[in-house]
C-alpha positions in Angstrom: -21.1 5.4 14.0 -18.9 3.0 12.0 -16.8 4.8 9.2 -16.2 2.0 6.1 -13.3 2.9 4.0 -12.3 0.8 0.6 -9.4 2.4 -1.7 -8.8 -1.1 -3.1 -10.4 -0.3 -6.5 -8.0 1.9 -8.6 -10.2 3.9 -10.3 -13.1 4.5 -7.7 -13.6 5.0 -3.9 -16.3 4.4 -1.9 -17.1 5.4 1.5 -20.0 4.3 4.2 -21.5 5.0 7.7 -22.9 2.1 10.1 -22.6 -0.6 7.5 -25.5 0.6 5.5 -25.1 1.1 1.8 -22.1 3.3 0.5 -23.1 6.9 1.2 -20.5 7.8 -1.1 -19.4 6.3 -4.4 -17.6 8.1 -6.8 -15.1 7.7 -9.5 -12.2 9.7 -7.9 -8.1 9.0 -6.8 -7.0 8.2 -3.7 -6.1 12.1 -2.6 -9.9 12.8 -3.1 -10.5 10.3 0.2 -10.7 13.0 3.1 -12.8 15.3 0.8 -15.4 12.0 0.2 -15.2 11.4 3.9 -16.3 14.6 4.6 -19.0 15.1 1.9 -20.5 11.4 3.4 -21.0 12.7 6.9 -22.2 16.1 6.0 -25.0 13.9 4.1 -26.4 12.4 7.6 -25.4 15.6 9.2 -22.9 13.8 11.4 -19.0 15.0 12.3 -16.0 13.4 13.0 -16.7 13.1 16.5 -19.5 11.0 15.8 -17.6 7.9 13.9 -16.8 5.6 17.0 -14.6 3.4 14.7 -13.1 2.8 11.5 -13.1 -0.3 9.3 -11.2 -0.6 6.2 -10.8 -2.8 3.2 -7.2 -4.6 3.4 -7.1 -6.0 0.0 -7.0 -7.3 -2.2 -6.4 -4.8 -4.7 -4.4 -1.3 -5.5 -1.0 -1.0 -3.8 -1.1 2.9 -3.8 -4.9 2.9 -3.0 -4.7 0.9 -0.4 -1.6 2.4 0.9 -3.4 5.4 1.5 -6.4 4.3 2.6 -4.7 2.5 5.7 -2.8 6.0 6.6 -5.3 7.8 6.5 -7.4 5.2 8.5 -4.3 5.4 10.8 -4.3 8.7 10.9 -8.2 9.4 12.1 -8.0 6.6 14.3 -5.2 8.2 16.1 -6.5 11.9 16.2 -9.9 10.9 17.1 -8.7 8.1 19.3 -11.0 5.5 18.0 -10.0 2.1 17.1 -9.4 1.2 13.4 -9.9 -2.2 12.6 -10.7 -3.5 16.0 -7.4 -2.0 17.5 -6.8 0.9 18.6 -4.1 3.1 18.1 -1.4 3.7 20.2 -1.2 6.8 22.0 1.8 8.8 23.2 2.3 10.0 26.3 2.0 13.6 27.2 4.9 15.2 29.1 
């Protein structure tokens, strides 16, 4: 399942699963993003193991929005291991 982010609006977030219409769309702030991500998949009764990417808006738009849409993109993509944007990120070793 592909997770949609877009923090490029300044006044309102939105959040979908497998390219289908926004599952969530609400007028919130940036910090309010993991909370929305979570609220979306409890809707289809889905968990975090069951996004197999992560696409998000790059802008145009909010600096700060979009700042924090990209880490936390970044951030998922890492601990899940699942590509964001078409690439994947890099994982450390283990010692």
């Amino acid at each position: 399942m592909k997770l949609y982010i877009d923090t490029s609006d300044s006044k309102q977030i939105r959040v979908g699963l497998d390219g289908k219409k926004y599952v969530g769309e609400v007028d919130a702030k940036s910090q309010e993003l993991l909370s929305l991500i979570d609220k979306a998949l409890n809707k289809v009764h889905k968990g975090l193991d069951d996004i197999t990417e992560i696409q998000i808006n790059r802008g145009p738009g909010s600096f700060t929005g979009l700042r924090v849409g990209a880490a936390v993109s970044n951030a998922l993509g890492w601990l899940l291991k699942k590509p964001v944007n078409g690439k994947t990120v890099p994982v450390e070793p283990e010692y």
